[in-house]
GUVOMI-953699 format. One line per 2 residues: number of its first residue (from 1); for each residue x, y negated, z negated of C-alpha. Coordinates in steps of 0.1 Angstrom, whole numbers. Layout:
<rs>
NUM> X/Y/Z ~ ...
</rs>
This chain:
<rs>
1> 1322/-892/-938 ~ 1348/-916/-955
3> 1348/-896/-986 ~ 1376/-870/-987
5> 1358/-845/-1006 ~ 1336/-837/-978
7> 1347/-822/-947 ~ 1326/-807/-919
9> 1327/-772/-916 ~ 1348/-760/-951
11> 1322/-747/-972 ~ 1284/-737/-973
13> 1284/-765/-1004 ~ 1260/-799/-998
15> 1255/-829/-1022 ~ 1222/-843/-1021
17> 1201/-871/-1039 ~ 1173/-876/-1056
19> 1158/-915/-1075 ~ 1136/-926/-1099
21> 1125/-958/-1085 ~ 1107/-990/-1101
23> 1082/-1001/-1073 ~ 1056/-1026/-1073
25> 1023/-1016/-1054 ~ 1026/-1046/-1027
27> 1060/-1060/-1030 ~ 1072/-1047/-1005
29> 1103/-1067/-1002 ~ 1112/-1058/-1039
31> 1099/-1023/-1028 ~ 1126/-1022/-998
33> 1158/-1036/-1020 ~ 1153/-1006/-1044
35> 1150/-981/-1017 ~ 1185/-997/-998
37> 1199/-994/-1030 ~ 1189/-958/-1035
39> 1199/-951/-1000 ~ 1236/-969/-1008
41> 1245/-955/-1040 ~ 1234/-918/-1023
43> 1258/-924/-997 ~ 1285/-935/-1015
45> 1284/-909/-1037 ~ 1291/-887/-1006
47> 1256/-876/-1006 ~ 1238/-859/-967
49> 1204/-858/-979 ~ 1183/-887/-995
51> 1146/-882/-1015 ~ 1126/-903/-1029
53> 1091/-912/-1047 ~ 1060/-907/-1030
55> 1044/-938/-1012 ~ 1077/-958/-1020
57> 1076/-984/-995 ~ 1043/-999/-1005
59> 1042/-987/-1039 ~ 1017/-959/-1049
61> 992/-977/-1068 ~ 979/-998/-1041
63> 946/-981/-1047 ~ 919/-997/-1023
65> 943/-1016/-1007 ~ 952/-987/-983
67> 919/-989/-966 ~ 936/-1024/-953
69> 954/-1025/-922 ~ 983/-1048/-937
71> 992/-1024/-960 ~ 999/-1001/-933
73> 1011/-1030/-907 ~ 1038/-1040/-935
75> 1053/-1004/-942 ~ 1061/-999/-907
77> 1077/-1032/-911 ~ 1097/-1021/-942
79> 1105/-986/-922 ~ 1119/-1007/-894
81> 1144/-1032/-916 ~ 1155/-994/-927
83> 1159/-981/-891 ~ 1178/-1015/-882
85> 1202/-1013/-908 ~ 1231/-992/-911
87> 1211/-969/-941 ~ 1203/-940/-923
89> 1239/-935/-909 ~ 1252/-902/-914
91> 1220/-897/-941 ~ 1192/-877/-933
93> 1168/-900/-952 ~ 1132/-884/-966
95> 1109/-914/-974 ~ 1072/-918/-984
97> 1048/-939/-967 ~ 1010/-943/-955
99> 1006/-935/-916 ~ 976/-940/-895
101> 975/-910/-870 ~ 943/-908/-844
103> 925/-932/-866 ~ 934/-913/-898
105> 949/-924/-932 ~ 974/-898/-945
107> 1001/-899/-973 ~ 1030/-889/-956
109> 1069/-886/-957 ~ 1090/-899/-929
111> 1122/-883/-927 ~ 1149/-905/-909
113> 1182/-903/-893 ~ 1210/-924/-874
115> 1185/-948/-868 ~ 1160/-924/-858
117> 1124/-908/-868 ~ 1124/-871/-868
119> 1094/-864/-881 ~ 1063/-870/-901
121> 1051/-846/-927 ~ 1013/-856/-938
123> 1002/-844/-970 ~ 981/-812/-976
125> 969/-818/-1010 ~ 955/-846/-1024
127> 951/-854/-1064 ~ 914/-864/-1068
129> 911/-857/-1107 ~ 919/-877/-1136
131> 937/-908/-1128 ~ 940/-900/-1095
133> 914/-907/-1065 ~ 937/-899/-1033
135> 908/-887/-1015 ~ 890/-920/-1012
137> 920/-934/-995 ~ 936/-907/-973
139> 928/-875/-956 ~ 944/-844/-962
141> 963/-826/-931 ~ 938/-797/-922
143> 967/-773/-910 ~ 998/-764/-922
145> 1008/-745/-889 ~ 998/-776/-865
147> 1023/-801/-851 ~ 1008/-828/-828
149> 1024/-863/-812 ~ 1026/-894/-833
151> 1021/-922/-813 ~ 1046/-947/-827
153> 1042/-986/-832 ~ 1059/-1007/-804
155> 1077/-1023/-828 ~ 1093/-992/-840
157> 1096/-981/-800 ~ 1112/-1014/-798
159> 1142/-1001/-828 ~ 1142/-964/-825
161> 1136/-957/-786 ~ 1113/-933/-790
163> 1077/-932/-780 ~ 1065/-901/-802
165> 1075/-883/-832 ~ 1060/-849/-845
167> 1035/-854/-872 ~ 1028/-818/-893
169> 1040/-799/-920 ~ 1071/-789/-901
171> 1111/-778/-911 ~ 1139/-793/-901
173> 1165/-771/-888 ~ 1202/-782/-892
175> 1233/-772/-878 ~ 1236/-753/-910
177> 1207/-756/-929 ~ 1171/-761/-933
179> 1150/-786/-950 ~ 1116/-796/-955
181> 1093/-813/-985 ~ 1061/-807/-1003
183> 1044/-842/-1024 ~ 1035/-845/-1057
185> 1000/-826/-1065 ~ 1007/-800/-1042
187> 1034/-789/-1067 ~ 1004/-784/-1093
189> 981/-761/-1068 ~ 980/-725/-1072
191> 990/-718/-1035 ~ 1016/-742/-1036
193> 1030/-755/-1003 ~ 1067/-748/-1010
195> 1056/-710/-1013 ~ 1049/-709/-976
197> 1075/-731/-969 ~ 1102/-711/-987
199> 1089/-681/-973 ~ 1098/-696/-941
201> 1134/-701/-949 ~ 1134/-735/-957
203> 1165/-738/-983 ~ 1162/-774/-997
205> 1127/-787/-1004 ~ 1121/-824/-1016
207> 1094/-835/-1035 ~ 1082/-873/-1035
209> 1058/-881/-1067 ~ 1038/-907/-1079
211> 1034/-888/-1114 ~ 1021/-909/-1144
213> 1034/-907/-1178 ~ 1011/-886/-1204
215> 1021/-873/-1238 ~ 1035/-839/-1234
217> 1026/-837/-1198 ~ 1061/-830/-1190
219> 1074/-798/-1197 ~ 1046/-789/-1179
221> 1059/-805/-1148 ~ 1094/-789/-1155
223> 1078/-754/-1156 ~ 1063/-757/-1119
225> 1094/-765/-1109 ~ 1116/-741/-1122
227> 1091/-714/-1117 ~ 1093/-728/-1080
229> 1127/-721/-1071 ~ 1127/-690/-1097
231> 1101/-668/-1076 ~ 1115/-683/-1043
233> 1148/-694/-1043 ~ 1159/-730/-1029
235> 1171/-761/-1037 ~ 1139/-780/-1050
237> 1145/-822/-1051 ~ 1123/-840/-1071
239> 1116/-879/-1068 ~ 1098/-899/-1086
241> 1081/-935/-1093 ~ 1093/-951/-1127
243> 1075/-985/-1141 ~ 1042/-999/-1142
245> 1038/-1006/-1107 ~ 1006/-1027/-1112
247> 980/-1015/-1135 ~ 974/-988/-1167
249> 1000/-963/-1154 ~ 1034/-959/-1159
251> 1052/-936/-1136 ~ 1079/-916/-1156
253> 1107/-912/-1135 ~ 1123/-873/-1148
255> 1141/-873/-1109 ~ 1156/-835/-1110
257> 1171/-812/-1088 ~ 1167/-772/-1094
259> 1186/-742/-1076 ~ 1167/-707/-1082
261> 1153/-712/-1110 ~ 1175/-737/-1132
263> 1178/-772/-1135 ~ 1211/-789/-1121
265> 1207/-823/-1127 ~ 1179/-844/-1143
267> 1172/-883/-1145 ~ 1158/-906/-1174
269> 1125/-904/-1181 ~ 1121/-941/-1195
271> 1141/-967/-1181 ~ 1139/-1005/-1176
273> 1166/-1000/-1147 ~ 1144/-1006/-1112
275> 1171/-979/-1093 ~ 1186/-944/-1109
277> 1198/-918/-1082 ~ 1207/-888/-1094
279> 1232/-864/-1069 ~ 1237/-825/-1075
281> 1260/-803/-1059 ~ 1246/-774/-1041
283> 1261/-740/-1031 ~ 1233/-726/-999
285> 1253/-694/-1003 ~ 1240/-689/-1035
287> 1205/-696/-1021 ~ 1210/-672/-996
289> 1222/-642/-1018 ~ 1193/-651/-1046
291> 1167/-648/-1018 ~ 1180/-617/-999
293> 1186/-597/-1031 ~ 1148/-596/-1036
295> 1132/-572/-1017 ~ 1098/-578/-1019
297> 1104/-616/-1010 ~ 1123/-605/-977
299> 1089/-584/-971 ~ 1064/-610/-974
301> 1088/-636/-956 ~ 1092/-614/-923
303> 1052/-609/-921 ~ 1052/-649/-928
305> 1027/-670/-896 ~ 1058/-694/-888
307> 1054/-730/-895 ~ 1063/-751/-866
309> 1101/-762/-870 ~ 1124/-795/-857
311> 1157/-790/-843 ~ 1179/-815/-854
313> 1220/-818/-848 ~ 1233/-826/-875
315> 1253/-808/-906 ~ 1248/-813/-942
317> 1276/-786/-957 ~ 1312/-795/-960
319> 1311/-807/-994 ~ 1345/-798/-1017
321> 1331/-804/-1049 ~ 1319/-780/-1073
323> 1288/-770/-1074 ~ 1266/-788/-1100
325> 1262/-761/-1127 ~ 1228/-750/-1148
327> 1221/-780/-1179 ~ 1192/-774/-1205
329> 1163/-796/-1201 ~ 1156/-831/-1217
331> 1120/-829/-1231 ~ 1118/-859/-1256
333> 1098/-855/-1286 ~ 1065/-872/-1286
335> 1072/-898/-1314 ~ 1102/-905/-1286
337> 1078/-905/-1256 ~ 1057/-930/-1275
339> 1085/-950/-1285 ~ 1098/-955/-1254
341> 1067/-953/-1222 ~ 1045/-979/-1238
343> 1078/-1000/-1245 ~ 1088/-999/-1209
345> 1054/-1004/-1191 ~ 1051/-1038/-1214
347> 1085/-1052/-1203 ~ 1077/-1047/-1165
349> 1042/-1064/-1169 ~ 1060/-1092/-1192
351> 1090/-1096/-1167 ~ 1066/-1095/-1134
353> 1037/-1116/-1151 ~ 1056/-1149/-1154
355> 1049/-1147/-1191 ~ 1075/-1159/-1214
357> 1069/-1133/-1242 ~ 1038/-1115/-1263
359> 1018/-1128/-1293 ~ 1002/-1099/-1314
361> 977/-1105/-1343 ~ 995/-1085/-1368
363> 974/-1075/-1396 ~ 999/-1053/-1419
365> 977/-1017/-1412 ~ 989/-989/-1388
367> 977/-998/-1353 ~ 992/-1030/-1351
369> 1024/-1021/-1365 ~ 1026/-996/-1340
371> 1024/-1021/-1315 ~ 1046/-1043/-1332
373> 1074/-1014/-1336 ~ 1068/-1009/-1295
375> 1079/-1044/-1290 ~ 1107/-1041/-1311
377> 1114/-1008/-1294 ~ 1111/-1025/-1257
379> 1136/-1050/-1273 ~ 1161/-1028/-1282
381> 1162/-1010/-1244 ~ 1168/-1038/-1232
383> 1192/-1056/-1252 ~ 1214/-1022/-1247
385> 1208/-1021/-1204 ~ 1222/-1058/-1214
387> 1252/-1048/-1230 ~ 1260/-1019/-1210
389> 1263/-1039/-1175 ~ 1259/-1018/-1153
391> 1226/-1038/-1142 ~ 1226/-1073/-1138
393> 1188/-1075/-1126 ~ 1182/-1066/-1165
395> 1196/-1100/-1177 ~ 1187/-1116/-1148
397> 1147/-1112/-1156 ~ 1157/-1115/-1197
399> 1166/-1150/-1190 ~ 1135/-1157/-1165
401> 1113/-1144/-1193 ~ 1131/-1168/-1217
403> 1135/-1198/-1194 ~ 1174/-1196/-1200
405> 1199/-1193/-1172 ~ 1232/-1189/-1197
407> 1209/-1167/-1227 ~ 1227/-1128/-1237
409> 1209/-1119/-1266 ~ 1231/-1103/-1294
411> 1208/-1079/-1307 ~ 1174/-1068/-1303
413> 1156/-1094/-1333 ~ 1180/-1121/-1314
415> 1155/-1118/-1281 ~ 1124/-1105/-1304
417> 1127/-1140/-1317 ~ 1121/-1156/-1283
419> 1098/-1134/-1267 ~ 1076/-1120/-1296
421> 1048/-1137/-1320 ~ 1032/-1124/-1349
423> 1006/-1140/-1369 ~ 987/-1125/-1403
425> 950/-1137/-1399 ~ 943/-1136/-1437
427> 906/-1144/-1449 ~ 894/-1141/-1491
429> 888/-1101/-1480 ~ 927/-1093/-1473
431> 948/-1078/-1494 ~ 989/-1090/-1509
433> 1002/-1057/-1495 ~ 986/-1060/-1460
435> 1003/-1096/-1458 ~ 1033/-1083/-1473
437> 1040/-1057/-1450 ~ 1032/-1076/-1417
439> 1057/-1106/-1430 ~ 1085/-1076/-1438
441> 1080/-1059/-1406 ~ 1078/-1092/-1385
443> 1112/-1101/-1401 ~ 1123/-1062/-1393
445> 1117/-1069/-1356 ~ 1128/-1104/-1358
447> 1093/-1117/-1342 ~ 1089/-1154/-1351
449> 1061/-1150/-1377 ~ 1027/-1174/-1392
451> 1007/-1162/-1420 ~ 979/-1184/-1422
453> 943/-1180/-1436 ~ 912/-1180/-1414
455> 887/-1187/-1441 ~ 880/-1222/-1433
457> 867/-1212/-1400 ~ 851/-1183/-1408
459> 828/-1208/-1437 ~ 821/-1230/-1412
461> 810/-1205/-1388 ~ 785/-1193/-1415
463> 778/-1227/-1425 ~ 767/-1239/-1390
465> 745/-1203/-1387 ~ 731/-1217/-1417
467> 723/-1251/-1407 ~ 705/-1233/-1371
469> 687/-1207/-1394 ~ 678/-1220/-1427
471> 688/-1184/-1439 ~ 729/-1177/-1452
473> 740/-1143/-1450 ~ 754/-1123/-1473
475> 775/-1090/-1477 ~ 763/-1057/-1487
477> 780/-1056/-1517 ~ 762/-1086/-1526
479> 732/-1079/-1518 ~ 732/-1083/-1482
481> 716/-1059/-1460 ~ 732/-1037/-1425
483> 727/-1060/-1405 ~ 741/-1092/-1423
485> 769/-1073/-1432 ~ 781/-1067/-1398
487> 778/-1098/-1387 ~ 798/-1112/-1415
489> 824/-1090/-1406 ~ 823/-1092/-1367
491> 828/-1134/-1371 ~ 861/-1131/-1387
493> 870/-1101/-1361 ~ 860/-1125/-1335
495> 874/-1156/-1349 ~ 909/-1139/-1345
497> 906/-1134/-1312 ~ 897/-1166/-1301
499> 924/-1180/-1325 ~ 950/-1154/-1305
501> 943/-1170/-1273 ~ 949/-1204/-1289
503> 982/-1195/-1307 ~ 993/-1172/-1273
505> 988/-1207/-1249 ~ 1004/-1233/-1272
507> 1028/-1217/-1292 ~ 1061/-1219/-1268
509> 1047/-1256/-1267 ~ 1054/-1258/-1310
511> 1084/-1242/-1303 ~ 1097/-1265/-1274
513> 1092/-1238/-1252 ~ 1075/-1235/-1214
515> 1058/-1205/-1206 ~ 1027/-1187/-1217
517> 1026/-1157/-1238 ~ 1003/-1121/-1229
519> 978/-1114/-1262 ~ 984/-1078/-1272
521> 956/-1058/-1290 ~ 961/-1027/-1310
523> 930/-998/-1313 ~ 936/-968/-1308
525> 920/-942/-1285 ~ 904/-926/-1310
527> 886/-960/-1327 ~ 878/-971/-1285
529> 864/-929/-1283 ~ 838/-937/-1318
531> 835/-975/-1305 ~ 848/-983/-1338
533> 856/-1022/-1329 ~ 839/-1051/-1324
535> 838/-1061/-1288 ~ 855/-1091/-1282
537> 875/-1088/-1312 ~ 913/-1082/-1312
539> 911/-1054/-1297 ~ 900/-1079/-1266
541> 937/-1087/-1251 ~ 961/-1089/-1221
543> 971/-1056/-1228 ~ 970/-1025/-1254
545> 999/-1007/-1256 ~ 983/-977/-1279
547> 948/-977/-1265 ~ 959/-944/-1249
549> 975/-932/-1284 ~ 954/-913/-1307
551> 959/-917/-1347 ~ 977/-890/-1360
553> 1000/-895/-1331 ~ 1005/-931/-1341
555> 1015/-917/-1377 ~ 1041/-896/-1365
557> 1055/-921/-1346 ~ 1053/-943/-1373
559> 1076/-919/-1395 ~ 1095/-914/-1370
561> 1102/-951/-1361 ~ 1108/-962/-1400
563> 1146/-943/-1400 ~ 1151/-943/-1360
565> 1144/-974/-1350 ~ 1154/-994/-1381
567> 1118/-1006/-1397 ~ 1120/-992/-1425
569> 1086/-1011/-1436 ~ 1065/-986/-1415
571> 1070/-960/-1439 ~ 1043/-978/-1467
573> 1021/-987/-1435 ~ 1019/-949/-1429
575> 1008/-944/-1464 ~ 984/-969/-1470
577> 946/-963/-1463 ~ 934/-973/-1432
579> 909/-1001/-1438 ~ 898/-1032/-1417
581> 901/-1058/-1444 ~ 863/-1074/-1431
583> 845/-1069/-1468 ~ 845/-1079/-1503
585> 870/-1061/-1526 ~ 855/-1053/-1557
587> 857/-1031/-1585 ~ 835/-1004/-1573
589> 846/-1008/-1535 ~ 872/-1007/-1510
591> 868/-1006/-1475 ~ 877/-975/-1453
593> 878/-970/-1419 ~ 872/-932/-1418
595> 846/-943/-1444 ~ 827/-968/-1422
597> 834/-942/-1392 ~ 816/-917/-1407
599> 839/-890/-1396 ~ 880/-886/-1399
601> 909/-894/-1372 ~ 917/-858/-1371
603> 877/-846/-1360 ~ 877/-877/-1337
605> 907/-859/-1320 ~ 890/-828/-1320
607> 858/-843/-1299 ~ 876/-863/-1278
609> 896/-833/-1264 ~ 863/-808/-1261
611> 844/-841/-1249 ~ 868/-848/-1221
613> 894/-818/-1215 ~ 876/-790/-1222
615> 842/-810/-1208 ~ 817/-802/-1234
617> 781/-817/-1237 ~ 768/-819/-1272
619> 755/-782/-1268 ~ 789/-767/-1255
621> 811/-788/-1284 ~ 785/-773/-1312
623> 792/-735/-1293 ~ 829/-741/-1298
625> 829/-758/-1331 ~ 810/-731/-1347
627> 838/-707/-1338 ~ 861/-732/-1345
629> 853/-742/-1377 ~ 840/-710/-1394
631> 851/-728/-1429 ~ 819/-751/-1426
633> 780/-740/-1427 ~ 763/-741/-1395
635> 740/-769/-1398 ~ 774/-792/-1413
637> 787/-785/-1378 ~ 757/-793/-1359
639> 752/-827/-1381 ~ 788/-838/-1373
641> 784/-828/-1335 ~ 750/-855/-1337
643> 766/-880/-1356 ~ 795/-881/-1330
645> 777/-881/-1298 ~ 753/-907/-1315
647> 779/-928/-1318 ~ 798/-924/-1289
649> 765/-933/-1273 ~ 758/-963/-1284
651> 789/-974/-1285 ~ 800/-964/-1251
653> 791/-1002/-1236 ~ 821/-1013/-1251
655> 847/-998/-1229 ~ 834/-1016/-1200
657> 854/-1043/-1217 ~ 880/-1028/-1228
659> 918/-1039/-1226 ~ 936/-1028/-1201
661> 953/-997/-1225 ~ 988/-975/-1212
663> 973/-944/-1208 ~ 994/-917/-1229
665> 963/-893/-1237 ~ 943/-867/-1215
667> 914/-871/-1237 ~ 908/-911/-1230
669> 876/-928/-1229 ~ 894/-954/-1208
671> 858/-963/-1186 ~ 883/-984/-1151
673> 890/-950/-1135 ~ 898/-921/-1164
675> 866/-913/-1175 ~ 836/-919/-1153
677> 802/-921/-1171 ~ 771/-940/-1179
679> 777/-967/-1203 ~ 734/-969/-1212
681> 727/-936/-1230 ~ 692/-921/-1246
683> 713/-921/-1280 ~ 683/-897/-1291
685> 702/-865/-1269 ~ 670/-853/-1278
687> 668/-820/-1254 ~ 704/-818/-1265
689> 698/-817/-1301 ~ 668/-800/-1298
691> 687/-772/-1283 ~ 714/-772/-1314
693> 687/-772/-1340 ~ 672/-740/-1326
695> 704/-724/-1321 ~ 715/-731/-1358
697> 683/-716/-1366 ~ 684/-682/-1348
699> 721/-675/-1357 ~ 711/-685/-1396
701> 681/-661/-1392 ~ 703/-634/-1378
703> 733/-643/-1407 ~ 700/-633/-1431
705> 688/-603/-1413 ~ 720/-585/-1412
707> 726/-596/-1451 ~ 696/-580/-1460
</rs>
């Protein structure tokens, strides 16, 4: 090596990499510049060893497009443009891509040096659950002590000179050390494959993810891993995707190294950079006293079966730095988490979209302030990647979005002013502090702001029904009944959409702009979880940014946002009563969301995480509520457990349409790929209900008996 702190031979001490990368399922030539940056920054750091996310060359979310044969044709491509270059010189170079073995899709890791292949590990494990549906794309390798042949591509003969490569879950033995990796979801299985592995005396194990981003998901992550090299000893590498690499995702990034137990070195977890390697300093000799101090270990690892091994001549010690020493962990808050995921999924969709900023019906209440305060937030990251330098591709898409070559914003409003649109929709029904707010938090952001009224369309509307019927409608509090009243209120919910498209296509025109802008809507998860919207209202968009957000969540972050990111407006949003502004104001009457819901955000949380998490029919959420809430009489409980799964049912159509949302909660109704169900219930439940009724009767008869 060129650097002078790393001399062959000297010291059991390595430096090694890890990278949060920003890839974009497809692009695989954006894909490949991102992973030949990684691989150059690595080795110019004086780095031996080289991780990174899983599936990187194609990008992980390519979903149903791994059953194509391009997808598989074009990573080999991408692997060979590596294998040509000079980026595998001197690295030994882990990388993740699909491979096609005996007619078989698996996820695998390719591990790479001096222009060479020497090996392919196939994953073990797949993630089938929640977001993830591996298994309908890939198989799982059936044996973690078999190592067969890989057939290589000509075109990769052609570059490499070799025919075959081993394929397996194998470890690479050094000159001086021994290395091997483990992916993603096979860090979250109970017989984990870095157990066996470690047991085998690999020392350094790298793990390549594709993990999305969920609201206090990652501590739990963090645990796994330290916990990993705590009961086994090691060097454990973790890689990771970070952006939106195409659809409701977005990959968090966290890249980390841990020896024995303790984290070293850890990456962002939000970042609008596409490339962050992070390097650690290892001592093996620590490893090596750590694992032979503990007896029981050295027992269980000499009656280890042996996993098949690959003998390669090379040496990874020689380092003369000091070791990387223990840091505490970064675990944001989750008024942070919010602040900053949903803020840096919308800036890769806006800067790989070819849209030239967002328009966002803001109507002065909580949820679309939220979104609002996102923008701003996504503003703010940016304008500071701007002003720190260090990444020109940053300023480079800023003035692609904004359609000018010499633009640097000078602050955060300064580019909100370009890229972000805000219109108050007012009819006869709103209210002076709903307009207020929305026109002092607009000016807050520094979104270029309308306040217009919508009542002009909304009488014509009416007044056309009219003319069709011979019958006008009329509000409930005017007489009206159910039915008229929802209709009056869903045509000025749906008149706002259709003026939001309007607004979103000509608006840069106004403004002697070019461009388009991307509608945002603004419900929450727990309002898509009731079906408290109108479909095809505003909550109809390009994108939601919260959908995955539940309410109280939203009202923390709200707080939160007020003092730290400088809209001090949010604090009276928080406040206020949540209302939709559709009805009347009178005297007697005020409209209420938690009113018209029926039931409160908080309750709504509560059945969405036993609906979903804990996987409770109606029966199983009445067993757990009655323990749950002891404060209530039985038959209170069993007539809030109706009402909800009543609702929930005949609402469920509605997330077939629903926006695409950044999924932040475990409990969403998301219906794409989160949460799989009918969308045409028997609303009745009546077995279901039947089945609570009787049960609140015996345990009431019992209560009675043992009174008595």
């Amino acid at each position: 090596m060129a650097d002078s702190k790393y001399q062959r031979g000297d010291s059991d001490v390595v430096k090694v990499a890890t990278c949060n990368l920003n890839q974009w399922a497809l692009s695989f030539d954006v894909n490949l510049d991102n992973i030949l940056e990684s691989i150059k920054i690595a080795k110019k750091q004086g780095c031996r060893f080289r991780t990174g996310p899983e599936l990187e060359i194609p990008g992980y979310g390519c979903q149903d497009h791994f059953l194509e044969h391009d997808t598989f044709f074009h990573s080999w491509e991408s692997l060979g443009k590596i294998l040509e270059s000079d980026a595998t010189d001197d690295i030994l170079v882990d990388l993740g891509m699909p491979v096609l073995h005996k007619g078989v899709r698996y996820n695998c890791r390719v591990f790479c040096l001096n222009r060479k292949i020497l090996a392919i590990r196939p994953k073990l494990c797949l993630a089938d659950d929640g977001n993830y549906r591996e298994g309908r794309w890939f198989t799982p390798w059936s044996d973690p002590f078999k190592k067969e042949d890989h057939v290589l591509p000509l075109s990769i003969a052609k570059i490499t000179g070799q025919r075959s490569v081993p394929i397996g879950i194998v470890i690479l033995d050094c000159n001086d050390c021994t290395i091997t990796s483990e992916t993603c979801e096979e860090l979250f299985t109970p017989n984990s494959p870095h157990i066996l592995l470690g047991l085998n005396g690999a020392e350094i194990i790298a793990n390549g993810s594709g993990s999305h981003h969920q609201l206090r998901k990652l501590d739990t992550r963090l645990s796994l891993i330290k916990s990993a090299t705590n009961k086994c000893g090691g060097c454990y590498l973790y890689a990771n995707q970070q952006g939106c690499d195409g659809d409701r995702l977005y990959y968090d990034g966290c890249a980390l190294i841990a020896v024995n137990g303790d984290v070293v070195c850890q990456g962002t977890q939000f970042s609008v950079h596409d490339v962050e390697v992070v390097t650690g300093v290892v001592d093996l000799s620590e490893i090596r006293s750590y694992r032979a101090f503990c007896a029981s270990r050295g027992r269980q690892a000499a009656m280890m079966k042996k996993v098949p091994t690959v003998t390669v001549d090379f040496e990874l010690t020689g380092c003369m730095e000091a070791p990387t020493q223990a840091q505490p962990v970064k675990i944001l808050k989750p008024q942070e988490e919010i602040a900053y995921g949903p803020a840096c999924w919308m800036w890769d969709y806006l800067r790989r979209s070819g849209g030239g900023g967002f328009f966002l019906p803001l109507s002065g209440g909580a949820d679309s302030s939220s979104t609002a305060a996102l923008v701003g937030s996504m503003c703010q990251l940016v304008v500071k990647a701007v002003k720190e330098g260090k990444d020109k591709k940053v300023l480079a898409d800023v003035r692609r979005v904004v359609r000018e070559e010499k633009f640097i914003p000078k602050d955060a409003k300064d580019l909100a002013n370009r890229i972000f649109h805000t219109t108050y929709m007012g009819t006869k029904n709103s209210s002076k502090e709903t307009r207020e707010r929305a026109k002092k938090l607009a000016g807050e952001i520094g979104a270029y702001h309308l306040d217009i009224s919508i009542d002009t369309l909304v009488s014509s509307m009416v007044s056309l029904f009219t003319t069709i019927t011979g019958k006008t409608p009329k509000f409930k509090v005017h007489g009206g009944s159910n039915a008229e009243n929802l209709a009056l209120q869903n045509i000025q919910a749906r008149l706002r959409m259709v003026l939001s498209y309007l607004l979103a296509q000509l608006l840069p025109w106004v403004r002697g702009r070019e461009g388009f802008l991307l509608v945002l809507g603004s419900a929450n998860v727990d309002e898509a979880l009731r079906g408290y919207m109108t479909k095809y209202d505003c909550s109809s968009a390009d994108l939601n940014p919260i959908g995955g957000i539940c309410k109280n969540d939203l009202k923390m972050f709200l707080l939160w946002a007020s003092k730290s990111l400088g809209y001090p407006s949010l604090a009276s949003v928080v406040s206020a009563t949540p209302t939709a502004e559709l009805e009347p104001i009178t005297e007697g009457y005020v409209q209420s969301d938690e009113a018209d819901m029926g039931m409160s955000y908080e309750d709504l949380g509560v059945y969405g995480k036993l609906r979903k998490v804990a996987r409770c029919g109606p029966l199983m959420m009445f067993e757990k509520l009655r323990h749950l809430w002891t404060h209530l009489p039985l038959d209170e409980v069993a007539a809030k457990v109706r009402r909800f799964f009543f609702y929930y049912s005949i609402n469920r159509h509605k997330m077939t349409v629903i926006t695409p949302s950044y999924h932040a909660e475990n409990y969403s109704p998301d219906d794409n790929r989160f949460d799989l169900r009918q969308f045409l219930y028997d609303a009745g439940w009546s077995r279901q209900f039947a089945s609570i009724a009787k049960r609140v009767k015996d345990f009431t008869e019992k209560e009675r008996k043992s009174a008595l």
